[in-house]
LUMMARSE-989310 format. One record per residue: residue number from 1; residue in three letters; x, y, z of N, C-alpha, C in turn. Coordinates in pm, whole numbers, plus 32768, in hexadecimal, padded with zeros to 4 digits. Layout:
# residues N
NUM ALA X Y Z X Y Z X Y Z
...
END
This chain:
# residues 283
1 UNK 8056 7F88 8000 8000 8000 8000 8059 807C 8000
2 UNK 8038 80D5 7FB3 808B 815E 7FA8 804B 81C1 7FE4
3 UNK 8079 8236 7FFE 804B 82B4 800C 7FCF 8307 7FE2
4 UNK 7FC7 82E5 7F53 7F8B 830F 7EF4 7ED6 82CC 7F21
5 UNK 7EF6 822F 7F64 7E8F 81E8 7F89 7E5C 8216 8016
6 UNK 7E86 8278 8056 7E56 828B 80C4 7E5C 8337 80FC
7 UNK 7EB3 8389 80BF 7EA6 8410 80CF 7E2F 8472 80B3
8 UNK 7E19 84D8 80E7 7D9E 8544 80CC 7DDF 8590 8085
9 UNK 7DA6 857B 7FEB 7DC2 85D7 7F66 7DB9 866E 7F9A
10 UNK 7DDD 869B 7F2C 7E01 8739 7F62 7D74 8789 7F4A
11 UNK 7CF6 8757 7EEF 7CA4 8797 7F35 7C5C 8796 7F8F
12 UNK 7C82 874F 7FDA 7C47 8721 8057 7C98 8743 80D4
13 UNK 7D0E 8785 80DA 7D38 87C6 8117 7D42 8822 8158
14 UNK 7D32 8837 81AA 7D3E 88C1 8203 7DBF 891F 8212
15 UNK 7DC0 898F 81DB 7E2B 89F9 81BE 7E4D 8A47 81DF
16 UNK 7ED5 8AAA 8202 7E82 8B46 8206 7F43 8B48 816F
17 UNK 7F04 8BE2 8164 7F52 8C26 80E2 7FA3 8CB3 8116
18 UNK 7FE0 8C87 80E9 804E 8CFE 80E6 801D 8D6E 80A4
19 UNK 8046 8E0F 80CC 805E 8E40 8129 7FE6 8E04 81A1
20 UNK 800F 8DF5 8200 7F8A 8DB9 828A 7FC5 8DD4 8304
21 UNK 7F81 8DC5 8395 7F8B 8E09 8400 7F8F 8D9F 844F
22 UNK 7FAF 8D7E 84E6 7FB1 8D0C 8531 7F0C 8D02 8553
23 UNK 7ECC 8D59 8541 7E3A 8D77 857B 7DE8 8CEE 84F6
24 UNK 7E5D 8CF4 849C 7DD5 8C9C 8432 7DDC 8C1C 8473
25 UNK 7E6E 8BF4 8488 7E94 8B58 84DA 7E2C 8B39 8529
26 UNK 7E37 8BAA 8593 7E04 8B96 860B 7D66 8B90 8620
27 UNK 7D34 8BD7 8585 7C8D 8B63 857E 7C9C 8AFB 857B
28 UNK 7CC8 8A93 851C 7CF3 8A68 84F1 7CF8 89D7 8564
29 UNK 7D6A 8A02 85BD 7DA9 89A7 860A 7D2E 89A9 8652
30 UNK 7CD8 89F4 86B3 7C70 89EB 86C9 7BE2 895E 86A7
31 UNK 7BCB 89E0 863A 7B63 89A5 85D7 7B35 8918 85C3
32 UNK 7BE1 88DF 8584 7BF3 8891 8551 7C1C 8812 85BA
33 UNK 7C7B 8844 8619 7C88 8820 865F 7D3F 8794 8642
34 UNK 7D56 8805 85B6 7DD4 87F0 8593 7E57 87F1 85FC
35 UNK 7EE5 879A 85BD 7F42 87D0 861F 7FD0 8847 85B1
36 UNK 7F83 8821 854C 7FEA 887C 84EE 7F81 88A7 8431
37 UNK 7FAE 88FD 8454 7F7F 8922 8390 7FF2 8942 8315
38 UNK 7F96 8915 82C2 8010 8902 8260 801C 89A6 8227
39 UNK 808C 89EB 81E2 805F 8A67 81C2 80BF 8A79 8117
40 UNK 8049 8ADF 80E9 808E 8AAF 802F 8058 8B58 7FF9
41 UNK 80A3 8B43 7F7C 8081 8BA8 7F14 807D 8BAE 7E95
42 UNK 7FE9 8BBA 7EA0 7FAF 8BCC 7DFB 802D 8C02 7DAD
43 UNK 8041 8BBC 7D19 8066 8BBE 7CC8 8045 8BA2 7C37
44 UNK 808C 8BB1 7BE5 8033 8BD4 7B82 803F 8B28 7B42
45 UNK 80A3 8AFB 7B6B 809E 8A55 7B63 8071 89E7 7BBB
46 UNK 8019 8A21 7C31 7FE3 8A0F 7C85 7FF0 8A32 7D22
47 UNK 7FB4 89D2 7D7B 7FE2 8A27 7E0D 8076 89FA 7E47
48 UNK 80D6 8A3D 7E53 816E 89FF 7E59 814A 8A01 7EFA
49 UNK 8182 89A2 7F4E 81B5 896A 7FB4 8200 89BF 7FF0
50 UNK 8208 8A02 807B 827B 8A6A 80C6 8294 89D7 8117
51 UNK 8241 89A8 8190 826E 89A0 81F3 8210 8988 823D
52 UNK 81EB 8964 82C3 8198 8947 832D 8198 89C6 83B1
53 UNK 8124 89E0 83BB 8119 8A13 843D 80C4 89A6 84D5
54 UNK 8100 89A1 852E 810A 8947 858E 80CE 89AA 8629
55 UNK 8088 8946 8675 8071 89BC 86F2 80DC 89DD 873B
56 UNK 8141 895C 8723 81D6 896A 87A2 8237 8A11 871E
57 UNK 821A 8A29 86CB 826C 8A8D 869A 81E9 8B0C 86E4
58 UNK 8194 8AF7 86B6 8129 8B8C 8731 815B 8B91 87A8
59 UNK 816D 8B24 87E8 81B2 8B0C 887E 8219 8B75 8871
60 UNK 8279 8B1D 8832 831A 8B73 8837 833D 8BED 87E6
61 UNK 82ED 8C20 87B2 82C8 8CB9 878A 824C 8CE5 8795
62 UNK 822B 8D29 882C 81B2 8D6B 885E 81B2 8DF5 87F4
63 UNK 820E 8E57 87E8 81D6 8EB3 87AD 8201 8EC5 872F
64 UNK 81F2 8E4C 86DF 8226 8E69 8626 81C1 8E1F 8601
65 UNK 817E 8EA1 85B1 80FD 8E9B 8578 8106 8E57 84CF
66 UNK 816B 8E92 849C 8186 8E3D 8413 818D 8DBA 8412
67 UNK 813C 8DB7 8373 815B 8D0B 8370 81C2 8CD3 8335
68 UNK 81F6 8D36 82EA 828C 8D18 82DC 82E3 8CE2 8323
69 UNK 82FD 8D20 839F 834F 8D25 83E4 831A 8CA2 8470
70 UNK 82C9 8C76 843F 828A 8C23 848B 8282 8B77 8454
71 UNK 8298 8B67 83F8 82B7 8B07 8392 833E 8AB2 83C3
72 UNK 8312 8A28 83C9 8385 89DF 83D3 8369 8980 8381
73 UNK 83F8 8942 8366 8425 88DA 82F2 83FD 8853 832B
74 UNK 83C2 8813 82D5 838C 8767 8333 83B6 870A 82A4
75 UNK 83CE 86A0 829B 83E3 862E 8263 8369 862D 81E8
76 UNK 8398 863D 8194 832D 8620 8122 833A 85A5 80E4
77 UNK 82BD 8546 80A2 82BF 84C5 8051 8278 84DA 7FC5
78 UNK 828C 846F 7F9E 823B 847F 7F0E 81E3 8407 7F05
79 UNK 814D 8431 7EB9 80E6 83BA 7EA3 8136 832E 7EB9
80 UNK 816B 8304 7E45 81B5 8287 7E43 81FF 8265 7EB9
81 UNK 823B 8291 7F09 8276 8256 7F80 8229 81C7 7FBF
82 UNK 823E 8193 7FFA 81ED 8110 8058 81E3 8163 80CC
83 UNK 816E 8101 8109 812C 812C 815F 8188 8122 81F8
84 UNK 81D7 80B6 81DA 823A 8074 823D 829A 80DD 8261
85 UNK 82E9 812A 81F2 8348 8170 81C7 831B 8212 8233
86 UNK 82BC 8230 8209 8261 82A1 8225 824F 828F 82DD
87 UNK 8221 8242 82EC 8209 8239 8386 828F 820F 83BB
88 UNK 8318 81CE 8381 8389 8204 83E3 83B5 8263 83E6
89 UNK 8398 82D3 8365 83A6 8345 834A 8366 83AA 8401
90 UNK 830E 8394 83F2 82A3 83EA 8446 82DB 83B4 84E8
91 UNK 82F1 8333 84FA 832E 8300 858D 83E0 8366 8598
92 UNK 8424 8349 8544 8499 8393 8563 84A1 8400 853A
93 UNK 8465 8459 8510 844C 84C7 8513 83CC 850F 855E
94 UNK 838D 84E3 857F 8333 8518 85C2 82DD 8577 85AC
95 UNK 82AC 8529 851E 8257 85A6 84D4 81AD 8526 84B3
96 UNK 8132 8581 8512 80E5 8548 84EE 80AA 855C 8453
97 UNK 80CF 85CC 842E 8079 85F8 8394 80FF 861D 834A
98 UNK 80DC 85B5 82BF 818F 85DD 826F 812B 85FA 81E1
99 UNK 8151 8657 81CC 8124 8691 8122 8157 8645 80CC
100 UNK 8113 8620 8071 8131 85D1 8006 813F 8640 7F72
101 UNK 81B5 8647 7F41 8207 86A6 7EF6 8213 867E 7E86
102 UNK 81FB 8677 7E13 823F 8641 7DAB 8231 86D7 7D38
103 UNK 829D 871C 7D3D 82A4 8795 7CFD 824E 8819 7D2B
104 UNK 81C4 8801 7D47 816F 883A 7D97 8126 87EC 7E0E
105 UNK 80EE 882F 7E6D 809C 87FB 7EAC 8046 87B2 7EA7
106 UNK 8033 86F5 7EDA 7FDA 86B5 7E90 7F66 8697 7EF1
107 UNK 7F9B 8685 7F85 7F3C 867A 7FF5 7F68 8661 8069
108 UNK 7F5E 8614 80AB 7F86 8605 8152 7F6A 8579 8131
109 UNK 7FE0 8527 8199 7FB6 84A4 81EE 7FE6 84A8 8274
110 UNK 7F6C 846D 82BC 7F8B 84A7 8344 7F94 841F 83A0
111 UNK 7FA1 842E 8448 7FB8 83B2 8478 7F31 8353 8482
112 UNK 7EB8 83AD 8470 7E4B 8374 8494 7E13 8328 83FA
113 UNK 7E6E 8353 837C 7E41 8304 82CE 7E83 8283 8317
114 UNK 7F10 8294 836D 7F6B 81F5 8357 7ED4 819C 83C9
115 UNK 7EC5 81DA 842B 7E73 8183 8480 7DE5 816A 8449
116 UNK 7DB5 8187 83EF 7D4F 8182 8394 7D63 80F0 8361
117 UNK 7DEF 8107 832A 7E33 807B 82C8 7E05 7FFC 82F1
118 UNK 7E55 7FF2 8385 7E6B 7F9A 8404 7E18 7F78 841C
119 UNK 7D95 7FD2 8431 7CE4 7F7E 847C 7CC5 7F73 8408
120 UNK 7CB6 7F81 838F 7C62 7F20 8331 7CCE 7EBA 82F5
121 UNK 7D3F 7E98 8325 7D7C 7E0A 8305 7DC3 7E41 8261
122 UNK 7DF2 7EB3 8258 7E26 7EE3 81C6 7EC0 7EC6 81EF
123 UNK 7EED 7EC0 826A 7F7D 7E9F 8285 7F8A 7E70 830A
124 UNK 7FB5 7DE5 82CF 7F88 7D86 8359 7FE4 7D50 838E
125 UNK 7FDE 7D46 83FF 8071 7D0F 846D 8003 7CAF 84E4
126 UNK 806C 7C52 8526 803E 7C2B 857F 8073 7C45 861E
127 UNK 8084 7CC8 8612 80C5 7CFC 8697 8029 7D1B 86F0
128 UNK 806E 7D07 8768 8016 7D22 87C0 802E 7DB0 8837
129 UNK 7FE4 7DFE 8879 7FDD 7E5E 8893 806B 7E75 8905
130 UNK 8067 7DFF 8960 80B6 7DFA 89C9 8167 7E1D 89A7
131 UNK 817B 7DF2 8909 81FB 7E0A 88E3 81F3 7E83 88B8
132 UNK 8195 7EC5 88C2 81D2 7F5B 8864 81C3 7FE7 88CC
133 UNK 816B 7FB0 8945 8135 8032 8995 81A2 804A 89F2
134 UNK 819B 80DA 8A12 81CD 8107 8A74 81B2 80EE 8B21
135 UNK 8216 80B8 8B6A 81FA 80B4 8C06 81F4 8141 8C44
136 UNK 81FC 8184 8BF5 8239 823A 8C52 81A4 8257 8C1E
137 UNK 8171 8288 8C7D 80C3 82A5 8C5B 80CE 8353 8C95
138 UNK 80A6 837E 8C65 8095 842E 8C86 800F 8440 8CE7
139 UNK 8008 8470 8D43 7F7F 8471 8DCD 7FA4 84F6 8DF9
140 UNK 7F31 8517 8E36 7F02 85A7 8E5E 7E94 858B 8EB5
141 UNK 7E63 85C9 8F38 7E06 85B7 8F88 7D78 85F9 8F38
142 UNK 7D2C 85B9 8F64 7C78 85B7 8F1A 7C52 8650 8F36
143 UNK 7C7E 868A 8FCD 7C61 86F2 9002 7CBA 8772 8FC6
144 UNK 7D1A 875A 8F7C 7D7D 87BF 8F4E 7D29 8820 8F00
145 UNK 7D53 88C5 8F27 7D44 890C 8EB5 7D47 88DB 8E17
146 UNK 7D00 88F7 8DDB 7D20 88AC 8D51 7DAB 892D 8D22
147 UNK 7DC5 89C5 8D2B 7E37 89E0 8D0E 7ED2 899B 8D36
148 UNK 7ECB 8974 8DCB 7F2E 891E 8E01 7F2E 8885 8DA5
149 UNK 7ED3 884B 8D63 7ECD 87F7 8D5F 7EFD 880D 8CA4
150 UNK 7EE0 887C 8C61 7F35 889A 8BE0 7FBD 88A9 8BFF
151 UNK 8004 88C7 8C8B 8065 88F7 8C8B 80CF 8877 8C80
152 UNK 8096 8822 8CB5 80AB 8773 8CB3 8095 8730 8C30
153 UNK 803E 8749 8BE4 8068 8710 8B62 80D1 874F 8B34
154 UNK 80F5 87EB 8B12 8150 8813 8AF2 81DF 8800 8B24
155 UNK 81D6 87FB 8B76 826D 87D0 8BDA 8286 8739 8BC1
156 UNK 8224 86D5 8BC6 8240 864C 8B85 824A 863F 8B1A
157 UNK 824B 8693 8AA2 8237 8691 8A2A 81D9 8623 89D3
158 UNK 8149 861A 8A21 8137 85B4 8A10 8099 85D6 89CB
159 UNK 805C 85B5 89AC 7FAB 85E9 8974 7F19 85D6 89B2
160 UNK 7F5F 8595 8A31 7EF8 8561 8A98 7F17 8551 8B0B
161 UNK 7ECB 8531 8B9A 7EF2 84FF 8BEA 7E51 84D0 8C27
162 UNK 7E85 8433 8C73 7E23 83E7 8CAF 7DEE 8440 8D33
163 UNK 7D6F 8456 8D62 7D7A 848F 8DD2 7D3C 8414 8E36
164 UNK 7D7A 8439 8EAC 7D5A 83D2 8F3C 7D2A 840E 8F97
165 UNK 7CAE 83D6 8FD2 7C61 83F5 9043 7C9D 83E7 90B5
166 UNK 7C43 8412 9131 7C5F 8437 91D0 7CBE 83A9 91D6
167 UNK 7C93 8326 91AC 7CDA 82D1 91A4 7D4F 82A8 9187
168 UNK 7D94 82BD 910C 7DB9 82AD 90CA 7DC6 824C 9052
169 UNK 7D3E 825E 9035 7CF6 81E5 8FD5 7CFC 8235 8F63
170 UNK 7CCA 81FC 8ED1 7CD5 823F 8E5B 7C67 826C 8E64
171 UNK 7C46 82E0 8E2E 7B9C 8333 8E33 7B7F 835F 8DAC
172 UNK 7C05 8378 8D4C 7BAB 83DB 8CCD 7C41 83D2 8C8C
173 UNK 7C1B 8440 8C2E 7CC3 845C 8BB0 7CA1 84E6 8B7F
174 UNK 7CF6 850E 8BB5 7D05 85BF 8B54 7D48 85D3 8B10
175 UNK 7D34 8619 8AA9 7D9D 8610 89F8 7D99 8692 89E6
176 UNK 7DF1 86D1 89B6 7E25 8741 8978 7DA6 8760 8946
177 UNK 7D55 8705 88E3 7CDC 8716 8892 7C70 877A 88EC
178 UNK 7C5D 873C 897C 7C0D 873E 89D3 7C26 87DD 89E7
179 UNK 7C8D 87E5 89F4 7CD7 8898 8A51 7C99 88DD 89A3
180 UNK 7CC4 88C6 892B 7CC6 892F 88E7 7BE6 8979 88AD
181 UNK 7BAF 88B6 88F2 7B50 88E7 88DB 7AFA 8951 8924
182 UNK 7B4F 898E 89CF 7AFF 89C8 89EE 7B59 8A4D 89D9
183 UNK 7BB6 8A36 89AC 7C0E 8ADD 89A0 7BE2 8B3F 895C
184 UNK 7BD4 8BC5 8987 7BA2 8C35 896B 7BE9 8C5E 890E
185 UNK 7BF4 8CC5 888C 7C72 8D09 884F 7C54 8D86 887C
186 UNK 7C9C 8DBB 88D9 7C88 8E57 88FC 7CF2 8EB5 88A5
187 UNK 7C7C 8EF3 8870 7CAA 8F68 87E1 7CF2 8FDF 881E
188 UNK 7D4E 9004 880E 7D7C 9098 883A 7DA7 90BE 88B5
189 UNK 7DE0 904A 8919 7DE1 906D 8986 7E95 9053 8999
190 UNK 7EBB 908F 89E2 7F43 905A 8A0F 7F7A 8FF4 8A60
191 UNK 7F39 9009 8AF5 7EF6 8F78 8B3F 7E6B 8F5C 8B5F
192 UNK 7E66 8EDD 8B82 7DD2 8EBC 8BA4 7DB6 8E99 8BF2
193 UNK 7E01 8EC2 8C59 7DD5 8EC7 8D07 7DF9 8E53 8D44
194 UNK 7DF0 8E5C 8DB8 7DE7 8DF8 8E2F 7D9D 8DAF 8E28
195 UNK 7DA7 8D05 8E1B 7D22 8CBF 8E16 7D19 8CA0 8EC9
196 UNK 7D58 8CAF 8EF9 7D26 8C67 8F7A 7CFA 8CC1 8FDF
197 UNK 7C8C 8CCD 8FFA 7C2E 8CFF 9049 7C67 8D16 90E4
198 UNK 7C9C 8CEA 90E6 7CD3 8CCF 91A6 7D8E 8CB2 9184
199 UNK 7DD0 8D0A 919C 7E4D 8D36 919D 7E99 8CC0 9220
200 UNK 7E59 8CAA 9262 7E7B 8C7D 92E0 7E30 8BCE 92BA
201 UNK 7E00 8BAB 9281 7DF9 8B10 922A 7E60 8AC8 9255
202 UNK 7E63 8A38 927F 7EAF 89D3 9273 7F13 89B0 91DF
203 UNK 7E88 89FA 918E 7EC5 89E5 9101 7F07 8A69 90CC
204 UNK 7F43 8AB2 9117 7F60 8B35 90DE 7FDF 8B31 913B
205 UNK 804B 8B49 90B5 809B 8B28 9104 8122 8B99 906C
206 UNK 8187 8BEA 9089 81B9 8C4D 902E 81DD 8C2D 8FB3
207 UNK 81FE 8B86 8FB2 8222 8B4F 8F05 8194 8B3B 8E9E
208 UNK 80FB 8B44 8EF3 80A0 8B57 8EBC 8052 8BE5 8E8A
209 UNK 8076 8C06 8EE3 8026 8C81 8ED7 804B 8CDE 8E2B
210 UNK 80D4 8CE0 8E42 80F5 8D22 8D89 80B1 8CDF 8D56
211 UNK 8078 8C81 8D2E 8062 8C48 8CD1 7FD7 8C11 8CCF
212 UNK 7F82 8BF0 8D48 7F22 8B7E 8D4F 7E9C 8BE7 8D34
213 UNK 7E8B 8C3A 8CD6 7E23 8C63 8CB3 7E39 8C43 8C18
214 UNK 7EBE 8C1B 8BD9 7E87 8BEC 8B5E 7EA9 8B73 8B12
215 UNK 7E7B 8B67 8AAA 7E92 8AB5 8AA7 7F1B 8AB6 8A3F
216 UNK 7F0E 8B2E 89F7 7FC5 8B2B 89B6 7FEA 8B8F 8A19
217 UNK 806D 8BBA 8A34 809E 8BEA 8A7F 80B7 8C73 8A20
218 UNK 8049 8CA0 8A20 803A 8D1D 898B 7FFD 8D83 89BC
219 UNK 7FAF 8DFF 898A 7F67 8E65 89A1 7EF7 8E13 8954
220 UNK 7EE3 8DB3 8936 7E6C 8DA5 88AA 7E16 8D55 88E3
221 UNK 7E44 8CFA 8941 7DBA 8C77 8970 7DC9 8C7A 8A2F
222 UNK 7D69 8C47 8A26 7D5E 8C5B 8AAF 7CD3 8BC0 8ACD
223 UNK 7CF6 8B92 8B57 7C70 8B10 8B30 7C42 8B4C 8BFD
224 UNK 7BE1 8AEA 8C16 7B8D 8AFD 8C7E 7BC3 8AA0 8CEB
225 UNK 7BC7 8ADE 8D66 7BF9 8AC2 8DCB 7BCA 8A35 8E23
226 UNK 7B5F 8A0C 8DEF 7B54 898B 8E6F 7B71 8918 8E28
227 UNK 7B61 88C9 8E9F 7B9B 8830 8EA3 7BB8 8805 8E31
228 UNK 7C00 8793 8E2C 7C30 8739 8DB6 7BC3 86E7 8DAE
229 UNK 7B5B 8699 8DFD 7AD2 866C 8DF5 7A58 867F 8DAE
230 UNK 7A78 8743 8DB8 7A04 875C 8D48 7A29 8775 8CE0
231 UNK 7A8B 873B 8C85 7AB5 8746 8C0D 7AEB 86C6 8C0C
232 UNK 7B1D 8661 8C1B 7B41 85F0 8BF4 7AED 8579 8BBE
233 UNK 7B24 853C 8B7A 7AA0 84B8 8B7E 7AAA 844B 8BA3
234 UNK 7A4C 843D 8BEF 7A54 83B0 8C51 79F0 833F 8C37
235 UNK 79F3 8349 8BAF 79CD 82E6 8B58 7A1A 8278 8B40
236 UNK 7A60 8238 8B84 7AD9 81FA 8B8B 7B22 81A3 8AE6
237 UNK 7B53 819C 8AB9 7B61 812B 8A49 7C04 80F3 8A94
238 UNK 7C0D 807C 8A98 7CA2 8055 8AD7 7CA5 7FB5 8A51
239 UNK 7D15 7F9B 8A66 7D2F 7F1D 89F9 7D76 7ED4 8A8B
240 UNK 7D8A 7E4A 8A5A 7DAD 7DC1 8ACA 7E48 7DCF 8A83
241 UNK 7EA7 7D93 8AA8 7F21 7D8A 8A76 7F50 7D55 8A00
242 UNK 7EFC 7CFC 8A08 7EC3 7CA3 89A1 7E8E 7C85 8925
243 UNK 7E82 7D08 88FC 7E21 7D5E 88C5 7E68 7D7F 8849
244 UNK 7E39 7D36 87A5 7E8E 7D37 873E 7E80 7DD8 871E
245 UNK 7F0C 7DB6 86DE 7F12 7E7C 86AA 7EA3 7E97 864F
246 UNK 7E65 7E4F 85EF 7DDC 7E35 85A7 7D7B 7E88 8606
247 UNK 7D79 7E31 8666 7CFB 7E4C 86A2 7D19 7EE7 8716
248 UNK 7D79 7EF2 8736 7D81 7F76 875D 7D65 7FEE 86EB
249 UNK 7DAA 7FC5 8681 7D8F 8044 8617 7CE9 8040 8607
250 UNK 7C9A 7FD3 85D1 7C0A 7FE1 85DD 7BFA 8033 8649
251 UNK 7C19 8032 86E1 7BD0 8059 8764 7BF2 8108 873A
252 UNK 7C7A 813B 8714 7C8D 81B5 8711 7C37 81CF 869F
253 UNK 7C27 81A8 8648 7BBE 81CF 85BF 7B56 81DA 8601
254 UNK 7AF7 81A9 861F 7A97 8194 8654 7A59 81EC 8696
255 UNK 7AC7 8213 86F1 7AB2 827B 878C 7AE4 82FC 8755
256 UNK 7B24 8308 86F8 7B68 838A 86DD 7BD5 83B5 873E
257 UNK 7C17 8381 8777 7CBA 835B 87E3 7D1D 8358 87AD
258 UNK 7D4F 83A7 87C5 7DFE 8387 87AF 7E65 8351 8809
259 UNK 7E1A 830D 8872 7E6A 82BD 88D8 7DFA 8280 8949
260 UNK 7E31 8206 896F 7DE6 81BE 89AD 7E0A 8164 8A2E
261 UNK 7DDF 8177 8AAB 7E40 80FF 8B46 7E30 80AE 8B2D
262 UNK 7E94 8065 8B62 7EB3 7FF8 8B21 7E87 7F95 8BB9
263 UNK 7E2B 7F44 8BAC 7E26 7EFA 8C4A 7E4B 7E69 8C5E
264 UNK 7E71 7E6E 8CE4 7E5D 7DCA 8CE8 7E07 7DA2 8D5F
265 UNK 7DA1 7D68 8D49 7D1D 7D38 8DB8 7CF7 7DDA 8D9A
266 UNK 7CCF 7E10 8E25 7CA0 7EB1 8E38 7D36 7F1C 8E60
267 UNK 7D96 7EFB 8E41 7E1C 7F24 8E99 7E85 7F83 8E0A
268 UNK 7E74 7FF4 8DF0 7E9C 8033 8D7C 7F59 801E 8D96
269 UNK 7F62 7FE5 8D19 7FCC 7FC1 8D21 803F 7FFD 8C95
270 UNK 8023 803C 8C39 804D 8092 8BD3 7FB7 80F2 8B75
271 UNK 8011 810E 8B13 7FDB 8159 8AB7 7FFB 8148 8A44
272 UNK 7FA1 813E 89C0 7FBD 8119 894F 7F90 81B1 8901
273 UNK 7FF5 81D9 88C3 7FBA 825D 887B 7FE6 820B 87CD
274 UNK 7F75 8261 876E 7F5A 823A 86D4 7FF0 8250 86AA
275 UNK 8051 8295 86D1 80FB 827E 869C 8133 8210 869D
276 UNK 80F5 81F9 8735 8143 8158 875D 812B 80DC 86F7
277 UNK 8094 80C3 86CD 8096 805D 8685 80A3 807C 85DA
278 UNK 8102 8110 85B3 814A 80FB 8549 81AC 80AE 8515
279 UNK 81F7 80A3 85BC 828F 806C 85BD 827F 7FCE 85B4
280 UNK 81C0 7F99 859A 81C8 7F0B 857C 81AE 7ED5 84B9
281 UNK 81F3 7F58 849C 81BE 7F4C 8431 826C 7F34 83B5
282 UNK 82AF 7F51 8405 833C 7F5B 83D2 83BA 7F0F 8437
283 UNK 83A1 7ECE 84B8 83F0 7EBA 84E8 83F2 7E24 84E6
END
């Protein structure tokens, strides 16, 4: 299976164009609920390819509004590549969305076309979940500020974290997805205040405060102050160890997940994120 068999053609793509502003991304990343956009310019031989804009480059330039200057270089493939080829591409480099280039811009294949592949049996392995997941699981208390609790995905570099009750039992999963769907874009402001109501908080503490009123560490977004509970979902989906990479990719298709606990009996014992079971596709 190639590229060509599983990528989102370019009109089906989501864009922004040069000359453009970080403000277009940042619908965008929102909206869409993207982690990067591709960015191009009309030409008279079609739309030529610059480069990617990413939320970790908004991160690390709060006040550069160009999209120029905001553009980074990511790994490009072409239709014909294999599908195999493409997803070690994306594991060692660490690019979920790689533009597919062939003189002009042809479309995107992203990590969620390869896991597409995988649950309908288009590229088949007989690995099972337990060899590919991670034991290092990312956790955050149920009761946390949800800003404290962005500050923890970001610092783990990670796109989620499990949250645990008074117990310390598994209760829910919060995803980057989750934070950007309730984030505000505040237009025109320089900062956007203090989210925490009570200065004197258990949870207020001076490495939060710069920062825990917004969900990029920007003048531009800002998300809502309570618990990690009322924004998480505790809809649980977990896989057994056991659990063919097949049938995990179905469970993330299915659920719309990009990572999943991994259990044994009721006792959370890793985490399987949709990268992990690329690396059963080439190794």
């Amino acid at each position: 299976m190639n590229v060509a068999d599983a990528m989102t053609s370019r009109s089906e793509v989501v864009t922004v164009e040069l000359p453009g502003t970080r403000t277009d991304v940042l619908e965008y990343l929102q909206e869409r609920s993207f982690s990067s956009v591709p960015v191009v310019k009309p030409t008279d031989g079609g739309l030529e390819y610059r480069g990617i804009v990413s939320r970790d480059a908004l991160i690390e330039q709060p006040d550069e509004d160009q999209l120029v200057m905001l553009m980074e270089d990511v790994p490009t493939t072409t239709a014909d590549t294999s599908l195999e080829e493409v997803a070690q591409l994306m594991v060692e480099e660490g690019a979920r969305r790689v533009p597919v280039v062939d003189g002009e811009f042809e479309g995107i294949v992203t990590v969620t076309d390869v896991i597409h592949a995988i649950a309908a049996g288009d590229q088949e392995t007989d690995a099972v979940v337990e060899e590919y997941a991670s034991a290092d699981v990312n956790t955050t208390y149920e009761g946390a500020p949800l800003p404290v609790a962005e500050r923890e995905l970001s610092y783990a570099n990670v796109p989620y974290t499990v949250a645990l009750d008074d117990d310390g039992r598994m209760s829910g999963i919060l995803t980057e997805v989750d934070i950007i769907d309730v984030a505000r874009i505040v237009e025109g402001e320089e900062e956007t205040g203090d989210n925490f109501p009570d200065q004197d908080s258990e949870w207020s503490w001076e490495g939060i405060k710069g920062v825990g009123s917004r969900y990029l560490p920007t003048r531009d977004i800002e998300i809502p102050t309570g618990p990690v509970r009322e924004f998480m979902s505790d809809d649980l989906i977990t896989v057994s160890t056991q659990k063919s990479i097949q049938e995990a990719a179905q469970l993330m298709i299915s659920n719309d997940v990009e990572q999943i606990p991994m259990v044994s009996g009721e006792q959370l014992v890793g985490i399987v994120c949709d990268v992990d079971l690329l690396e059963a596709l080439y190794e």
